[in-house]
C-alpha positions as CSV (number, residue, x, y, z in Angstrom):
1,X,-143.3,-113.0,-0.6
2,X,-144.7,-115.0,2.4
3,X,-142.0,-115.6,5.4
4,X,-144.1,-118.4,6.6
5,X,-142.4,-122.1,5.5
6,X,-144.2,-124.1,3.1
7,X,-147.0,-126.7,4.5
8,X,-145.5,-130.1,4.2
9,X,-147.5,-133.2,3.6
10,X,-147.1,-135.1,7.1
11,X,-145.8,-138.9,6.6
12,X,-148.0,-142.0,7.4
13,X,-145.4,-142.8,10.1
14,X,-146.0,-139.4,12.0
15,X,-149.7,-140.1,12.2
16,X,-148.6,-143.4,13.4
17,X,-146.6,-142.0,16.2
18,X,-149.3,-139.5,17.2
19,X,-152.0,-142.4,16.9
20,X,-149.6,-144.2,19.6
21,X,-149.1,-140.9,21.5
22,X,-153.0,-139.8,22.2
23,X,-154.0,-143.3,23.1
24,X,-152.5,-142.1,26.5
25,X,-155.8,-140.2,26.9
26,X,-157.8,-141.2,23.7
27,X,-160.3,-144.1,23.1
28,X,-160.1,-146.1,20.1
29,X,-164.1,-145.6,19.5
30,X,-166.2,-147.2,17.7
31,X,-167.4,-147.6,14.1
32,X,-171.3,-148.4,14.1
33,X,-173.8,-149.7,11.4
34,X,-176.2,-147.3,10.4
35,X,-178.7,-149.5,9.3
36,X,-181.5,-146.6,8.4
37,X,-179.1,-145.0,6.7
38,X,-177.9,-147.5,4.6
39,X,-181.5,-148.5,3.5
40,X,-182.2,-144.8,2.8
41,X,-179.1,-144.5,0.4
42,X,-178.7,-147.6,-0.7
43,X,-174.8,-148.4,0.4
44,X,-173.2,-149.0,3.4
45,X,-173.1,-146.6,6.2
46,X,-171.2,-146.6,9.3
47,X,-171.0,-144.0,12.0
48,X,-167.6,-143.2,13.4
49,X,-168.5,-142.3,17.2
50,X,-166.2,-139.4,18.3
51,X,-169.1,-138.3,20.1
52,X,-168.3,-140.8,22.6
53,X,-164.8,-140.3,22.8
54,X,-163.8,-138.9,26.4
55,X,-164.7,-135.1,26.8
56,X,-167.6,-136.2,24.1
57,X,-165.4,-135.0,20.8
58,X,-162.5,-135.6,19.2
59,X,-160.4,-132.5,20.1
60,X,-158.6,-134.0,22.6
61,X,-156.4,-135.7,20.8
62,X,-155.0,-132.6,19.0
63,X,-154.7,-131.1,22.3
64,X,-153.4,-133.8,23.3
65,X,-150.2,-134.5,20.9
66,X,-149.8,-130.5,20.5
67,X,-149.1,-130.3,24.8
68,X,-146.7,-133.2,24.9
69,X,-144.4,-132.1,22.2
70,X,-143.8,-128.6,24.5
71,X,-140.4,-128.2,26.3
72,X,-140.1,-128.9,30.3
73,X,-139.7,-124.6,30.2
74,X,-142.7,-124.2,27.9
75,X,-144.6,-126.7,30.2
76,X,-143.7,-124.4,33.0
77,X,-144.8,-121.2,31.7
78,X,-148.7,-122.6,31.0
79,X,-151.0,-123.1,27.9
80,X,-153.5,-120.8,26.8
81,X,-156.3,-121.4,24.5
82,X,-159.1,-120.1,22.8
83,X,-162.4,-122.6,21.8
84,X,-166.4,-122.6,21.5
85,X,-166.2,-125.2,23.9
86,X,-164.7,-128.9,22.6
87,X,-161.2,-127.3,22.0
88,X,-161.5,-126.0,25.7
89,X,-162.3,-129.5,27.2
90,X,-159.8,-130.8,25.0
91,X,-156.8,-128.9,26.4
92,X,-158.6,-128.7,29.8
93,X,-157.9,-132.4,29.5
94,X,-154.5,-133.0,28.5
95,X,-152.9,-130.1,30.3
96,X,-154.7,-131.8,33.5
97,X,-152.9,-135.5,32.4
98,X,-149.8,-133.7,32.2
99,X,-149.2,-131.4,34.9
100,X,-149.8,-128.1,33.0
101,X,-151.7,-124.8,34.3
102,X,-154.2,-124.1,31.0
103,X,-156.3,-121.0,30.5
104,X,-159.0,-121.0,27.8
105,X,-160.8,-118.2,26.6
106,X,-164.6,-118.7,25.4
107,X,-167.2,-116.5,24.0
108,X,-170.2,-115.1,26.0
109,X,-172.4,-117.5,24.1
110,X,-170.7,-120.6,24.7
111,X,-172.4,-123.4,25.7
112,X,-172.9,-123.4,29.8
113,X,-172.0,-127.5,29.9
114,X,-169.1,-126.8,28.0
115,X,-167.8,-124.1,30.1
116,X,-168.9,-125.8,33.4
117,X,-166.9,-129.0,31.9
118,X,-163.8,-127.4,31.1
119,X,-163.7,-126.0,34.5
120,X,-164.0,-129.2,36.1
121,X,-160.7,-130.4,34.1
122,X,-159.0,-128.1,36.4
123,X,-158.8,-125.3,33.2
124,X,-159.5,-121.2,34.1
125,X,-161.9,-119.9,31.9
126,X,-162.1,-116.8,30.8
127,X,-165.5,-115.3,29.0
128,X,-165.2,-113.0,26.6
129,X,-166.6,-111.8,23.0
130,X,-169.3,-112.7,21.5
131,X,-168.1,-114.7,18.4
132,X,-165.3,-117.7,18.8
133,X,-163.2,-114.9,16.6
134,X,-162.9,-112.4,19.2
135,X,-162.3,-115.0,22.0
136,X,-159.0,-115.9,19.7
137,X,-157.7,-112.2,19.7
138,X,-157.9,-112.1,23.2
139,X,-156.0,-115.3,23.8
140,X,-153.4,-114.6,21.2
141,X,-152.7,-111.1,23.1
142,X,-152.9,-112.8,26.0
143,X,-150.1,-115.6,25.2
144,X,-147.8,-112.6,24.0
145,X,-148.2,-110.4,27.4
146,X,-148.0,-113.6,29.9
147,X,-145.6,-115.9,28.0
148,X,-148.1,-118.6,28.5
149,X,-147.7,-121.0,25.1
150,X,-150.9,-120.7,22.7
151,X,-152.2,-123.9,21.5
152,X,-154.5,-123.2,18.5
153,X,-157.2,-125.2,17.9
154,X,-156.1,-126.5,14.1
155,X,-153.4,-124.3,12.8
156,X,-150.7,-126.2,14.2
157,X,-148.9,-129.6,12.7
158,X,-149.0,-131.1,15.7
159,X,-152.8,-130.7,16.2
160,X,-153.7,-131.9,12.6
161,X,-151.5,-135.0,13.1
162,X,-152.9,-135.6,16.2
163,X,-157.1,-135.2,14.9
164,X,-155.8,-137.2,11.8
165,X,-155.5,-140.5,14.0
166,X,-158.9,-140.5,13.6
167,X,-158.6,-141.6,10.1
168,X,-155.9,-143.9,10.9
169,X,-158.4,-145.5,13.2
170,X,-161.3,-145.5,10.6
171,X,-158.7,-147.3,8.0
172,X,-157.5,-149.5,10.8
173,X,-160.9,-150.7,11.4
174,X,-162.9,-150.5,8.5
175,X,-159.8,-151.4,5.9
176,X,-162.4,-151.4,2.8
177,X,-163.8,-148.1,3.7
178,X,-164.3,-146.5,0.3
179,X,-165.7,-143.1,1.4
180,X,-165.2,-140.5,4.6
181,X,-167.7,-137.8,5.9
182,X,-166.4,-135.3,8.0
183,X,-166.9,-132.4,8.7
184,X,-164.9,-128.5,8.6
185,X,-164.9,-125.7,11.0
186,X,-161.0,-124.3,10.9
187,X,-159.9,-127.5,9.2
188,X,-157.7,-129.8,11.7
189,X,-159.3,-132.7,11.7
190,X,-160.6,-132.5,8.1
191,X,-157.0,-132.4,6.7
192,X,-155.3,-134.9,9.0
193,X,-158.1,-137.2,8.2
194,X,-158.1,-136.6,4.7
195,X,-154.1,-136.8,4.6
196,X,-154.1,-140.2,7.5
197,X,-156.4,-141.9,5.1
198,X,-155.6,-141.3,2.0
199,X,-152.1,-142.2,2.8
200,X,-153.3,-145.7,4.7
201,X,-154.9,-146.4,2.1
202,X,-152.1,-145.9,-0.7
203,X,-150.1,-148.0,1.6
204,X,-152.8,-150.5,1.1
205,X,-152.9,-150.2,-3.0
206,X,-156.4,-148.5,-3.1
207,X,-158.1,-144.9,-2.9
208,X,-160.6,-143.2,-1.3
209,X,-163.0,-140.4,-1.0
210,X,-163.3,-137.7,1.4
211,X,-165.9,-135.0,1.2
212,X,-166.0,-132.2,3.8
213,X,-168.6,-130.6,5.4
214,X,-169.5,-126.9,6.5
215,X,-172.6,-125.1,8.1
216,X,-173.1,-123.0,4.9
217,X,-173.7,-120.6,6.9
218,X,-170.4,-120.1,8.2
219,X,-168.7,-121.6,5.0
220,X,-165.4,-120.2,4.3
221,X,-163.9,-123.1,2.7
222,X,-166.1,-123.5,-0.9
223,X,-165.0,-119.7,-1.2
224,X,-161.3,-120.6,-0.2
225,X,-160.6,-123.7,-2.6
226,X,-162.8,-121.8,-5.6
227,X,-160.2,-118.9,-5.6
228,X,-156.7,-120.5,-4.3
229,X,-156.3,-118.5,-1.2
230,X,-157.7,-118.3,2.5
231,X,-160.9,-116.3,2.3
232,X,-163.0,-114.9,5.5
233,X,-166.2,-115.1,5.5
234,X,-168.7,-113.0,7.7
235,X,-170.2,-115.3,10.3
236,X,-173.9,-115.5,10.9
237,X,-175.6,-117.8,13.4
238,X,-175.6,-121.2,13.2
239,X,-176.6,-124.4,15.5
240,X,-173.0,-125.9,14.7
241,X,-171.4,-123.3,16.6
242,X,-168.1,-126.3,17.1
243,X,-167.6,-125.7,13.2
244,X,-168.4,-121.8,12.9
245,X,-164.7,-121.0,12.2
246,X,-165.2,-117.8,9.8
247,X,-161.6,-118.3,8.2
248,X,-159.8,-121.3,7.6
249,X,-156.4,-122.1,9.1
250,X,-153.0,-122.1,6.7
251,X,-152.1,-125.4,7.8
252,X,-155.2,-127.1,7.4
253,X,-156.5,-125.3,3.7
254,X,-153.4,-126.3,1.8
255,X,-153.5,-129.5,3.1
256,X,-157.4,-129.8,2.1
257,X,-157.3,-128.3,-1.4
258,X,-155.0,-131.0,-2.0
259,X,-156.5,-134.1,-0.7
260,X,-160.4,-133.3,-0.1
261,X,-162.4,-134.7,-3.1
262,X,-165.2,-132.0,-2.5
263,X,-166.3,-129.3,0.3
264,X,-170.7,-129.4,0.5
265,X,-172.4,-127.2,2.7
266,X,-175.7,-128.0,5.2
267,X,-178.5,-125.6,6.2
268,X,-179.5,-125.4,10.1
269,X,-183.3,-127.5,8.6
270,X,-180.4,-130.3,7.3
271,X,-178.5,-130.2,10.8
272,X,-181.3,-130.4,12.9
273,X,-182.6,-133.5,10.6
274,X,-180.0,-135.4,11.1
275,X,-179.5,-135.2,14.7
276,X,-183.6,-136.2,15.2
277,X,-182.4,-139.2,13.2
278,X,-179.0,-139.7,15.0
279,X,-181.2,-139.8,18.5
280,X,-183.8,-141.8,16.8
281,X,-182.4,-144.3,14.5
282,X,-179.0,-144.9,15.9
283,X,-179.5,-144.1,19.8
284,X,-176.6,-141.3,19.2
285,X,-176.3,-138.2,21.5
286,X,-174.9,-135.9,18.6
287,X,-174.2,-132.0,19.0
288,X,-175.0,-130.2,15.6
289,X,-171.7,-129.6,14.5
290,X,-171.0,-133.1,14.6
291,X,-174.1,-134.3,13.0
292,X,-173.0,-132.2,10.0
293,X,-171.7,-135.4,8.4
294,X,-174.8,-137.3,8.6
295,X,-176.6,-133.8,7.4
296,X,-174.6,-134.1,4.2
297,X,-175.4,-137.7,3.2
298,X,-179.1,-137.0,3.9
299,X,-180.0,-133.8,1.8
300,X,-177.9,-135.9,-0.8
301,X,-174.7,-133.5,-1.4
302,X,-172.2,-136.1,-0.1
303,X,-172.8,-139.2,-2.2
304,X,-172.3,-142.7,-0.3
305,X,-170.2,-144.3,-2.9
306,X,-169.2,-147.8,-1.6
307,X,-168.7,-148.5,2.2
308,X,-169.0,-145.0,3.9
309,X,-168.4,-143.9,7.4
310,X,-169.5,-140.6,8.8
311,X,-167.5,-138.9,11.6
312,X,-169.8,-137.8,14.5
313,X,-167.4,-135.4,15.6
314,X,-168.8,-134.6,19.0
315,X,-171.7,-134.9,21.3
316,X,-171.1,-131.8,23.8
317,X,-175.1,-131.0,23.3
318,X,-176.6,-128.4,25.7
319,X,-179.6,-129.9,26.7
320,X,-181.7,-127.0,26.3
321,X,-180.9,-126.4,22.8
322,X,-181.3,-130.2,22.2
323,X,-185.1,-129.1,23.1
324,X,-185.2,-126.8,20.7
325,X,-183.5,-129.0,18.3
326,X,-185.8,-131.5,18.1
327,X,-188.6,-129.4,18.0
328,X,-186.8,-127.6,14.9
329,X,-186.2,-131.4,13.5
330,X,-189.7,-132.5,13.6
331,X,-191.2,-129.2,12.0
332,X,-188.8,-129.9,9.2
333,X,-189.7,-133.3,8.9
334,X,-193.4,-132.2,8.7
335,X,-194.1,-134.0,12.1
336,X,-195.0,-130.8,14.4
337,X,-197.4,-128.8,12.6
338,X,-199.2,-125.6,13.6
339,X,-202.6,-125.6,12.5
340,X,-205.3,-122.5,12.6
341,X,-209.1,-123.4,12.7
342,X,-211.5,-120.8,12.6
343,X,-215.1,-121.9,14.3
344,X,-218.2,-121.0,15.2
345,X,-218.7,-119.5,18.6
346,X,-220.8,-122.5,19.8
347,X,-220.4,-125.4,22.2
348,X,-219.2,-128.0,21.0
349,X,-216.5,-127.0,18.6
350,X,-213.5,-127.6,20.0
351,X,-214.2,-131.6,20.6
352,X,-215.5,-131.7,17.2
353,X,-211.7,-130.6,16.1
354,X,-210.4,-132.6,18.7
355,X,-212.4,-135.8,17.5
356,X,-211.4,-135.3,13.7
357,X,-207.9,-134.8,14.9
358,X,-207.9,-137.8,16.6
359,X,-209.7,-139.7,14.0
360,X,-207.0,-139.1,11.5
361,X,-204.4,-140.7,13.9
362,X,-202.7,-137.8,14.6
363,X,-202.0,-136.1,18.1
364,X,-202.7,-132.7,19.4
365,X,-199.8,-131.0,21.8
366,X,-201.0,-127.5,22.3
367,X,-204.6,-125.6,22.4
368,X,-204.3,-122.1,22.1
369,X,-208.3,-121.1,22.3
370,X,-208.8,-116.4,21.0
371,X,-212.2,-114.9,20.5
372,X,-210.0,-111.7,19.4
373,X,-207.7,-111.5,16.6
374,X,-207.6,-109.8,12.8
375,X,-210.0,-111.3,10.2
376,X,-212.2,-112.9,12.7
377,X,-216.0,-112.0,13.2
378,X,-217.8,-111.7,15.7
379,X,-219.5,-114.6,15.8
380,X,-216.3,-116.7,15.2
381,X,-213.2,-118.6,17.2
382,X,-209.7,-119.2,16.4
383,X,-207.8,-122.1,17.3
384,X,-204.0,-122.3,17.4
385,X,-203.5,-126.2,17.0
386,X,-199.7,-127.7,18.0
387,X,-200.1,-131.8,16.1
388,X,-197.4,-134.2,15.9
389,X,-198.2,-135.5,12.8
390,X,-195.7,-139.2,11.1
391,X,-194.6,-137.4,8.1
392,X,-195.6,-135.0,4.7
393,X,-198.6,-137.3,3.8
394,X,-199.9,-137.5,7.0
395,X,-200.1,-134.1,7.5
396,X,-201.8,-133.2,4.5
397,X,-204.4,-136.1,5.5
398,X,-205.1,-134.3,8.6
399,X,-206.0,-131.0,6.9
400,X,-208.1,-133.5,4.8
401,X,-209.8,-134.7,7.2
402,X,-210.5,-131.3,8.8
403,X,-211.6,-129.9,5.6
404,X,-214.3,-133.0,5.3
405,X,-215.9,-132.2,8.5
406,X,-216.7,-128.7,7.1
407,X,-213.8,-127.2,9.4
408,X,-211.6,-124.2,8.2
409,X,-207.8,-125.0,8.7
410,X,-205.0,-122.9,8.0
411,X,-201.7,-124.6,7.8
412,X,-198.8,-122.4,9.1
413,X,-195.6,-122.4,6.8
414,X,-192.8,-124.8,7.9
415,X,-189.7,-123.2,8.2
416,X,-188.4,-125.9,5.8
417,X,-190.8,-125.1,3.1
């Protein structure tokens, strides 16, 4: 028999009072059209932009709300927390706004802007680990040898009610709203926005939809809601590392199995789609975890049903792996292509393969130019083409083209394919 109380659906007057509460560091932000992805699926989209909020993601309105429910003596013993990077700011933030010494633990691998901002909000950080999981055991172990209060990162009511005034915000603006993306690490912001919304919207005679959204793979929720209990998942790597939580939180799963519609899963090709198109089509600095959303509407497992908003859950995007990102997003788009062309060891070869390139309209990036390799003669060349190519049909009309002019190409395997 469990000694832990049973999870109580929160009110729509406590989301109320915590909307009112995290204002004093939150930004109401904005809900934007989406006006390529409401052509693509053929209803209305709309992005809601916790990416912009301040520390770039929505976590610091959990922190928030959790830190100014604690006691004058808890405020004077310190916080301590554990996070991949947005939880950290988060606290960083709100323990800076009210007077309170925070310590947050982060993995090895976290992101170095995330670590360098969280130490500019006047947080210590302490590395250690190398997964988000073993970061947490070391701040839990921490809290009960200092006496410093732990402030989890969504197993606590206080930190769902205080992520679920982002749903109170989307219903506030958007009152005919008919569907809600989000996406699910631990779970916090998931159930309170689930639980804000559904309830706003009771209060307004109607219902609505909320699908979540996981990295499948770290994906512990389809597992957890298919067998009734809390299931763990092993971890493997993922680009979403905000949303890589391997087990979900109590709080957060029984308040999800009872008021998400459905849980869909994204693969790291999906992720990196969506955040080209976020940067492209919408002008949105998006950090994969929070482009999970937009991931899900666009490989067609969340359904836009009606007016649909998508939470961009944060923006915290190290610029180098934004590099790599878009490189990733391109090749799965089929608009960076690796090309092999074997030719004859004589002058003029290489323009040749430059001209027909460039006659198809497409552009070459890279050159790599090898007289010595396996399967080639003597009397033959290989070139290693890099070509930024508009899409699928384009590409296959530049291996076309190069095929016409008597020319050998090999097309590499997308990692999408």
């Amino acid at each position: 028999m469990s000694s832990q109380p049973p999870v109580v659906v929160p009110a729509l007057s406590e989301f109320e009072k915590a909307l009112a509460n995290v204002r004093k560091v939150a930004i109401e932000t904005p809900v934007l059209h989406s006006h390529y992805l409401s052509e693509l699926l053929g209803q209305e989209v709309w992005l809601k932009c916790e990416n912009l909020q301040r520390t770039g993601a929505y976590k610091v309105r959990g922190a928030f709300n959790r830190l100014s429910k604690l006691t004058p003596e808890e405020k004077k013993k310190g916080v301590i927390a554990a996070s991949a990077g947005n939880h950290a700011q988060g606290v960083a933030l709100a323990a800076r706004k009210l007077g309170i010494k925070a310590t947050v633990y982060m993995p090895f691998g976290a992101s170095l802007p995330k670590v360098a901002a969280t130490k500019n909000y006047g947080a210590k950080v302490v590395l250690h680990g190398a997964t988000f999981a073993e970061a947490l055991k070391a701040a839990q172990e921490q809290a009960k040898t200092s006496g410093e209060i732990f402030i989890p990162p969504f197993d606590h009511m206080d930190v769902v009610l205080g992520q679920g005034t982002v749903g109170v915000e989307i219903m506030q603006q958007h009152p005919d709203v008919s569907t809600i993306v989000v996406a699910i690490g631990g779970g916090g912001l998931a159930a309170g926005v689930a639980v804000a919304a559904k309830l706003t919207a009771q209060a307004m005679g109607k219902k609505i939809r909320v699908i979540g959204v996981q990295a499948e793979n770290v994906a512990p929720y389809p597992l957890s809601l298919k067998s009734g209990k809390i299931t763990e998942v092993a971890a493997t790597p993922t680009i979403a590392d905000g949303i890589a939580v391997s087990k979900p939180g109590r709080i957060p799963f029984e308040l999800i199995k009872k008021h998400i519609d459905k849980v869909v899963t994204v693969s790291e090709n999906d992720i990196a789609q969506a955040i080209l198109a976020l940067l492209e089509r919408s002008k949105q600095v998006v950090e994969p975890a929070g482009a999970v959303a937009v991931a899900a509407l666009m490989n067609g497992k969340a359904k836009a049903k009606g007016k649909t908003v998508a939470i961009l859950s944060g923006g915290n995007m190290d610029p180098l792996l934004l590099q790599r990102v878009i490189r990733h997003g391109l090749s799965a788009s089929d608009r960076y292509t690796n090309f092999s062309v074997m030719l004859p060891d004589r002058p003029g070869q290489l323009a040749l393969t430059a001209e027909v390139i460039a006659g198809a309209h497409a552009n070459v990036i890279e050159v790599l130019h090898t007289r010595h390799g396996n399967g080639l003669q003597i009397s033959e060349v290989e070139l290693n083409l890099s070509v930024e190519t508009s899409g699928h049909e384009h590409r296959l009309e530049v291996v076309r083209a190069l095929e016409k002019a008597g020319l050998r190409p090999r097309l590499e395997k997308n990692r999408d394919d």
